[in-house]
Structure formats: structure tokens, C-alpha cells
C-alpha atoms as one frame of an Amber mdcrd trajectory, in Angstrom:
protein
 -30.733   0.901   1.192 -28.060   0.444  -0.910 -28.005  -2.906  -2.674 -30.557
  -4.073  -0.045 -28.133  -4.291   2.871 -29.913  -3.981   5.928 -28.541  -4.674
   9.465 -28.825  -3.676  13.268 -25.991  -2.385  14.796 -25.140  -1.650  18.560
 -22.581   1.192  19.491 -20.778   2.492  22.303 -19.735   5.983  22.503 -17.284
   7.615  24.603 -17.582  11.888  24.037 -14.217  14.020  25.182 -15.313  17.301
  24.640 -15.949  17.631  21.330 -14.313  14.329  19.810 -16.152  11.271  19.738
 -14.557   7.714  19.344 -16.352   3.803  20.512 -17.192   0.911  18.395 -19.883
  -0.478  16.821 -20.934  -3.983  16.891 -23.479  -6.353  14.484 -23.340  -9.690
  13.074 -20.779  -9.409  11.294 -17.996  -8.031  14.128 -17.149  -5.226  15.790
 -15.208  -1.870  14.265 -14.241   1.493  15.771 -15.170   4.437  14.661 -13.485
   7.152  13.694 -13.470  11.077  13.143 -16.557  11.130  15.562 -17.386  14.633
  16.300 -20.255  16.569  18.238 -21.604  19.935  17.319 -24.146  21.270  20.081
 -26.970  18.431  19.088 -25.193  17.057  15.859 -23.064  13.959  15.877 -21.154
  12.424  13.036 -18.444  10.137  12.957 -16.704   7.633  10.391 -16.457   3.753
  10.150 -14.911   1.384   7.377 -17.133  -1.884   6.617 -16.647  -4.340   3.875
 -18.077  -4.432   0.811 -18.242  -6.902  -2.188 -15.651  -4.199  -3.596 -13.291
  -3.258  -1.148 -13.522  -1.456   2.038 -16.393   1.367   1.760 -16.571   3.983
   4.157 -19.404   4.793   6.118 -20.433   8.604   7.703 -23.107   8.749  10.258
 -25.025  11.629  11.278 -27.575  12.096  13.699 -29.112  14.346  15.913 -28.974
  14.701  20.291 -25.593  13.631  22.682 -24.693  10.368  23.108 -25.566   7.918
  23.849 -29.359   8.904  23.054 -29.235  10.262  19.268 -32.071  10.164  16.991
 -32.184  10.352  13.469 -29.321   8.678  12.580 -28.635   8.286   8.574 -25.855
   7.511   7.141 -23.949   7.702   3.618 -21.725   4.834   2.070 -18.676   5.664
  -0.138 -17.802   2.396  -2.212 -13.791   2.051  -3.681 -13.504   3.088  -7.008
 -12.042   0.357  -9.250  -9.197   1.334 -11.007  -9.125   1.284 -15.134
């Protein structure tokens, strides 16, 4: 992983449809998510965290309907310091 951040995280999902929203929870507090959509068995959705830069954002995907998805990965954008 990225800079060798690892973690366990626990989140709740609530599915309307095709939206997605909840929360996810770890040591380090508890954020909602955000742009959460399902596509027949493909779920992604969107959460901020911090990072030693800034705020990155973090996309999920994974595969199945809440709340039991598999293959979850994920993809971190970092802030882009300005100069």
C-alpha cells in the first residue's frame, strides 16, 4: 500500500436504489461516504481521509450488494501542492 498505510475499517451501508451512502469507521474516526453507487454486482463509492498532505480522496470498488461485497480495492488521490 501506499506509503505502508495499512488499516481495518468497518462500514455501514444503506442502498436506495441505486445510490449508496453510510460511514466508515477505524481507529482513527468515523467519515461518510460519498458518491456511493451500485451497478448490478459493482459498488463504488467515495470517502476523504487525511493525509500527511492534505485531504486525499479515496474510491472504493468492489464486487456483490451490500452489505456482503468482496473484492474491495481501492485508489488514493493525494492534493497536489501548489508551485
Amino acid at each position: 500500500m501506499a506509503a505502508g498505510n495499512e488499516g481495518q475499517q468497518e462500514c455501514t451501508f444503506t442502498q436506495k436504489d441505486r445510490d449508496l451512502t453510510g460511514s466508515c469507521s477505524s481507529d482513527r474516526g468515523r467519515v461518510e461516504i460519498s458518491a456511493g453507487k451500485v451497478d448490478g454486482k459493482n459498488v463504488t463509492w467515495t470517502r476523504k481521509g487525511d493525509s500527511t498532505g492534505g485531504t486525499a480522496t479515496l474510491v472504493y470498488k468492489g464486487a456483490g450488494k451490500p452489505p456482503a461485497l468482496s473484492r474491495v480495492t481501492h485508489a488514493c488521490a493525494f492534493p497536489q501542492n501548489g508551485g
